[in-house]
MDTraj code that builds the backbone (N, CA, C; nanometers):
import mdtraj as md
import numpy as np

residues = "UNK UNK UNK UNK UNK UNK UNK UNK UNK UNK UNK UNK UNK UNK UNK UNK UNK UNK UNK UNK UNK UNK UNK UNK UNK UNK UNK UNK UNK UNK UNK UNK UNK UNK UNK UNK UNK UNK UNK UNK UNK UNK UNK UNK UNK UNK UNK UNK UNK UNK UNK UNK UNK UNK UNK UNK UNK UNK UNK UNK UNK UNK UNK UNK UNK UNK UNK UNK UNK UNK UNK UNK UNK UNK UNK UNK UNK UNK UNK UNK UNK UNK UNK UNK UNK UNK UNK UNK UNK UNK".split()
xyz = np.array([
    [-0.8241, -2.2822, 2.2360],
    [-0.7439, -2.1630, 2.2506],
    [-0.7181, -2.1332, 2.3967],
    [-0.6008, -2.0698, 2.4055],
    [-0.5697, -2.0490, 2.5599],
    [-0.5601, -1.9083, 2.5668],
    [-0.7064, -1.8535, 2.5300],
    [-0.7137, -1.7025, 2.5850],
    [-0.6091, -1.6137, 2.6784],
    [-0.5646, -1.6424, 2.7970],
    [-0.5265, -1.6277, 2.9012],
    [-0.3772, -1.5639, 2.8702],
    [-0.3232, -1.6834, 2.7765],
    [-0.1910, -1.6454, 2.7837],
    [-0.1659, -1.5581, 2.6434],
    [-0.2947, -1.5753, 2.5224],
    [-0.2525, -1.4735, 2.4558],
    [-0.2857, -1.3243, 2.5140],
    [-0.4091, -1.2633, 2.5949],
    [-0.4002, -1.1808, 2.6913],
    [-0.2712, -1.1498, 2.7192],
    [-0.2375, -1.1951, 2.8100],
    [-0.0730, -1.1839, 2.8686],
    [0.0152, -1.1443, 2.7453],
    [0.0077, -1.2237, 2.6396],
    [0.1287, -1.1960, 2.5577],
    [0.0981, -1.0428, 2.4892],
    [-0.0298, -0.9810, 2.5169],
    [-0.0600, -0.8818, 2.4553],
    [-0.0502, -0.7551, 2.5068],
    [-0.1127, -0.7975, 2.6166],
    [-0.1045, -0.6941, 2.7515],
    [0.0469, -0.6322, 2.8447],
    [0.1189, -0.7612, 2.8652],
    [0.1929, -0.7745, 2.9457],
    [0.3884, -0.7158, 2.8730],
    [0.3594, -0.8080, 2.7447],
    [0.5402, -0.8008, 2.6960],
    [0.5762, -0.6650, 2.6940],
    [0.6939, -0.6545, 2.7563],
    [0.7495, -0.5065, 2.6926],
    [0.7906, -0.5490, 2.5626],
    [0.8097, -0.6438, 2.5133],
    [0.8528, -0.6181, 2.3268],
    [0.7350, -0.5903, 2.2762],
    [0.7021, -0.4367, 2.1667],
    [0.6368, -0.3951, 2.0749],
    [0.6259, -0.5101, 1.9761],
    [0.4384, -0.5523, 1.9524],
    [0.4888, -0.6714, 1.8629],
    [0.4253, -0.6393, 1.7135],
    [0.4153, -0.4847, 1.6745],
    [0.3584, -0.4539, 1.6044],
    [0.4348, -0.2828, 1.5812],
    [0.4938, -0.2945, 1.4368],
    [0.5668, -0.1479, 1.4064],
    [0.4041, -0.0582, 1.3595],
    [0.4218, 0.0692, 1.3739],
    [0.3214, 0.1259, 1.3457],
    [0.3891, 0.2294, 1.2902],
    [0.3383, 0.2630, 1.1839],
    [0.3816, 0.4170, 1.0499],
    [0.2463, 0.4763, 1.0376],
    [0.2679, 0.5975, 1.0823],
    [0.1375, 0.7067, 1.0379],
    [0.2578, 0.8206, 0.8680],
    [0.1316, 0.8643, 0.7842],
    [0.2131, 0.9109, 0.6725],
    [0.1534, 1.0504, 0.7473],
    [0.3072, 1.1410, 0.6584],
    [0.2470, 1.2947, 0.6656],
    [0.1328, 1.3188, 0.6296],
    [0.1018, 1.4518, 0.7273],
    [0.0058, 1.5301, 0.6453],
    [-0.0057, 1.5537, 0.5382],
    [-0.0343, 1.5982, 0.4095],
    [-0.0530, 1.6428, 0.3041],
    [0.0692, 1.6009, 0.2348],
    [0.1028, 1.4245, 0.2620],
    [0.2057, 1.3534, 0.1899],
    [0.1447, 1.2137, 0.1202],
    [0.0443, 1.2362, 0.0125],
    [-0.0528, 1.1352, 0.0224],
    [0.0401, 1.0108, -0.0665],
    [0.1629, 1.0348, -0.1111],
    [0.2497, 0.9164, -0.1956],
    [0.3056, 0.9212, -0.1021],
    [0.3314, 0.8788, 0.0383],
    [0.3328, 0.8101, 0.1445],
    [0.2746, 0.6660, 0.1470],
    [0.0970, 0.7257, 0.1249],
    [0.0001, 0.5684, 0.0823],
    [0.0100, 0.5820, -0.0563],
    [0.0767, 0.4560, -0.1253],
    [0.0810, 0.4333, -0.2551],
    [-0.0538, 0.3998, -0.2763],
    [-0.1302, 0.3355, -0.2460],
    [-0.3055, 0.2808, -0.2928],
    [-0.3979, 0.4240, -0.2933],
    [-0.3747, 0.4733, -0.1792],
    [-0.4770, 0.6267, -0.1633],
    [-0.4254, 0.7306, -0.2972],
    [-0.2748, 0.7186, -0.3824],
    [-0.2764, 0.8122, -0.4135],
    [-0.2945, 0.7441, -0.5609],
    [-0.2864, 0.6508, -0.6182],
    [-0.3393, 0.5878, -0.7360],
    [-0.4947, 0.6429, -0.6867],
    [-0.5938, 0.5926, -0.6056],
    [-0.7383, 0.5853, -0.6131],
    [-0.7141, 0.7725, -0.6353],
    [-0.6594, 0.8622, -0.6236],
    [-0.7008, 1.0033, -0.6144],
    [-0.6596, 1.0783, -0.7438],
    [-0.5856, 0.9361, -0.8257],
    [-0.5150, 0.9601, -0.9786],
    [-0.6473, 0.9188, -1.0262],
    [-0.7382, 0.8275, -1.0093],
    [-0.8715, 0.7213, -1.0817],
    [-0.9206, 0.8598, -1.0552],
    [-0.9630, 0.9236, -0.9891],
    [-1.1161, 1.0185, -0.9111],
    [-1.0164, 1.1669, -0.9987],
    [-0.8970, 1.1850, -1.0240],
    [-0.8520, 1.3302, -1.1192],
    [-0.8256, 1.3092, -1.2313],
    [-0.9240, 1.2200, -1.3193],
    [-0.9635, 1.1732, -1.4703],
    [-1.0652, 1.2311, -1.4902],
    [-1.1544, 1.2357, -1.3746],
    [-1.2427, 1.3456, -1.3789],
    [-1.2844, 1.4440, -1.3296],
    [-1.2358, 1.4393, -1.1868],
    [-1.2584, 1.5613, -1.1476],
    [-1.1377, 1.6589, -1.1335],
    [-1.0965, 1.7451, -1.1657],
    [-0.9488, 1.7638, -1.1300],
    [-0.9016, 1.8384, -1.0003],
    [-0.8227, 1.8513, -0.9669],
    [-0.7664, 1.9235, -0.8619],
    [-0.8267, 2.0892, -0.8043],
    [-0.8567, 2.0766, -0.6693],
    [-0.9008, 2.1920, -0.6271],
    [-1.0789, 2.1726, -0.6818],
    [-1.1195, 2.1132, -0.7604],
    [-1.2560, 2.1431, -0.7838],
    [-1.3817, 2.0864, -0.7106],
    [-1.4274, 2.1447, -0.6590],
    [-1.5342, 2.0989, -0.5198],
    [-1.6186, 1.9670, -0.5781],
    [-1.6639, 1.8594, -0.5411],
    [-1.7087, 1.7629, -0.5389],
    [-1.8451, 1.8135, -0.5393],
    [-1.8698, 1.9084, -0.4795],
    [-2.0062, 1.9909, -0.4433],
    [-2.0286, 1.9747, -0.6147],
    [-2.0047, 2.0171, -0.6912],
    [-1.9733, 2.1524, -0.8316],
    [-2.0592, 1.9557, -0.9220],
    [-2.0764, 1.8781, -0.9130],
    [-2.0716, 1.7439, -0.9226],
    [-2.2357, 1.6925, -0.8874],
    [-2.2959, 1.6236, -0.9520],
    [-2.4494, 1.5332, -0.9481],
    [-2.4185, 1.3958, -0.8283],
    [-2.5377, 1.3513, -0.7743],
    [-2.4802, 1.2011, -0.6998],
    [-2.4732, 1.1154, -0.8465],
    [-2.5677, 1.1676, -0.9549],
    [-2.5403, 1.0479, -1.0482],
    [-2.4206, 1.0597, -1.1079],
    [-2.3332, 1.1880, -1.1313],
    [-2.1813, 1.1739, -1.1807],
    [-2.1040, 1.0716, -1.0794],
    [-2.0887, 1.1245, -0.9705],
    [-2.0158, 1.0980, -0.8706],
    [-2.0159, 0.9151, -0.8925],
    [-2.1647, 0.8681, -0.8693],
    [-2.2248, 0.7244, -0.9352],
    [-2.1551, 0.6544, -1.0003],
    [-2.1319, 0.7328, -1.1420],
    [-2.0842, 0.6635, -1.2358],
    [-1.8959, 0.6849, -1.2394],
    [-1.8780, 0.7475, -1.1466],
    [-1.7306, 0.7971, -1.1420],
    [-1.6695, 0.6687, -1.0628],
    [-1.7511, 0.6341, -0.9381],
    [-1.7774, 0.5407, -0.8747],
    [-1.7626, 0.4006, -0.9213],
    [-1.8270, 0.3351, -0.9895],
    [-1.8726, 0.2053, -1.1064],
    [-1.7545, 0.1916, -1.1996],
    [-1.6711, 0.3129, -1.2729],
    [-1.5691, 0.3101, -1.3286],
    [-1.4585, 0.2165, -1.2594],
    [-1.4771, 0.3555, -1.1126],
    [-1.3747, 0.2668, -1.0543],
    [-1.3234, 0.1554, -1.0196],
    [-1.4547, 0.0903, -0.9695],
    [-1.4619, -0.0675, -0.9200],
    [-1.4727, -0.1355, -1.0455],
    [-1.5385, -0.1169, -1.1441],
    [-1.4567, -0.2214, -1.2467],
    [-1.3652, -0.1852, -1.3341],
    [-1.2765, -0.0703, -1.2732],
    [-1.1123, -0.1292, -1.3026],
    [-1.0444, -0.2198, -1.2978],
    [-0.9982, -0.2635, -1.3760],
    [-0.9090, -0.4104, -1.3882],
    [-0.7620, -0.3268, -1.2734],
    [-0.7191, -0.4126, -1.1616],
    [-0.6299, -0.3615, -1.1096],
    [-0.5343, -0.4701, -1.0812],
    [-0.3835, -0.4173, -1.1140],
    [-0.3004, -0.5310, -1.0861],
    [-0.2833, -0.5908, -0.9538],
    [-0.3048, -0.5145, -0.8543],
    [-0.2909, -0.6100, -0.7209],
    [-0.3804, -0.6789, -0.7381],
    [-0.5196, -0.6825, -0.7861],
    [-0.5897, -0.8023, -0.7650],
    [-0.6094, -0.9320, -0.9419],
    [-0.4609, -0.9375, -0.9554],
    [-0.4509, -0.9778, -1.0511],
    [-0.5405, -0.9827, -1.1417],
    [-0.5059, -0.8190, -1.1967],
    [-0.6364, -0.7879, -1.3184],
    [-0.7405, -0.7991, -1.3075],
    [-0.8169, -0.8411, -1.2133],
    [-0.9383, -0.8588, -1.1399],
    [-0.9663, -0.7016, -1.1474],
    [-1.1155, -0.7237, -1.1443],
    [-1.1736, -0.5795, -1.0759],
    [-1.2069, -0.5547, -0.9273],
    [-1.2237, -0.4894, -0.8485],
    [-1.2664, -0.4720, -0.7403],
    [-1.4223, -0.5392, -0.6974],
    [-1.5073, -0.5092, -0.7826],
    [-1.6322, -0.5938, -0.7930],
    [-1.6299, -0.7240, -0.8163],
    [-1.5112, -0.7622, -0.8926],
    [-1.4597, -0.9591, -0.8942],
    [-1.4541, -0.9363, -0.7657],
    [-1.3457, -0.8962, -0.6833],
    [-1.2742, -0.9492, -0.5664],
    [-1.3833, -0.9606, -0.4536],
    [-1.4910, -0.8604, -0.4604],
    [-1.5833, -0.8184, -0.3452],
    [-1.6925, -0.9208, -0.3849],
    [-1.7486, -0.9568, -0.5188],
    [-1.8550, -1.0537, -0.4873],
    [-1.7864, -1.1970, -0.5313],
    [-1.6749, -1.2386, -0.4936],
    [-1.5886, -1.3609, -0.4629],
    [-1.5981, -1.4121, -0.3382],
    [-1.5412, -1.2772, -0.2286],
    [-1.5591, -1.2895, -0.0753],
    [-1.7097, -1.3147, -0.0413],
    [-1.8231, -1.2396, -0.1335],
    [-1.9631, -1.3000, -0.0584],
    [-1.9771, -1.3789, -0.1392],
    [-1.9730, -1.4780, -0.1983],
    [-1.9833, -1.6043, -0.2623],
    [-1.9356, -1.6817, -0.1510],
    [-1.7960, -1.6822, -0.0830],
    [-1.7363, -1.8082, -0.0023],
    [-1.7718, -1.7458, 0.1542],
    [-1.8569, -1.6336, 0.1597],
    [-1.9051, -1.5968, 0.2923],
    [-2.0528, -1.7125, 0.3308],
])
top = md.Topology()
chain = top.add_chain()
for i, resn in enumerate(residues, 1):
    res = top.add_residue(resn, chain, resSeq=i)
    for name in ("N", "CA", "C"):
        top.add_atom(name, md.element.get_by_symbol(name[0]), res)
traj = md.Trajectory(xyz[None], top)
């Protein structure tokens, strides 16, 4: 690798080589993924209701639901497939 000149190409170009989008405030279908995961978590808890009001063992099992959701980005996979896949080939 030639450190040096990717430095330079990073440091130095005036061409932006990277677009950057921040979403509104309190525009959470902006992030399509954040606002599905906040549709999974208002199956049970619903809107406005303190997380406080809630056990760590609810929360737990609210938790465990989630990750073995079958989800289409990870082609029907669950989240727990996808995560102990990566430490398998780690």
């Amino acid at each position: 690798w030639d450190y040096k000149s990717v430095e330079t190409s990073i440091t130095k170009s005036s061409i932006p080589r990277t677009k950057h989008y921040y979403a509104d405030a309190y525009c959470s279908w902006q992030r399509g993924s954040n606002e599905n995961l906040n549709k999974m978590i208002r199956r049970f808890i619903p809107k406005g209701r303190s997380f406080k009001e809630y056990s760590r063992n609810e929360i737990k099992r609210i938790q465990k639901w989630m990750n073995n959701y079958p989800r289409k980005i990870f082609d029907f996979k669950t989240s727990n497939d996808v995560y102990e896949k990566k430490l398998e080939a780690a």
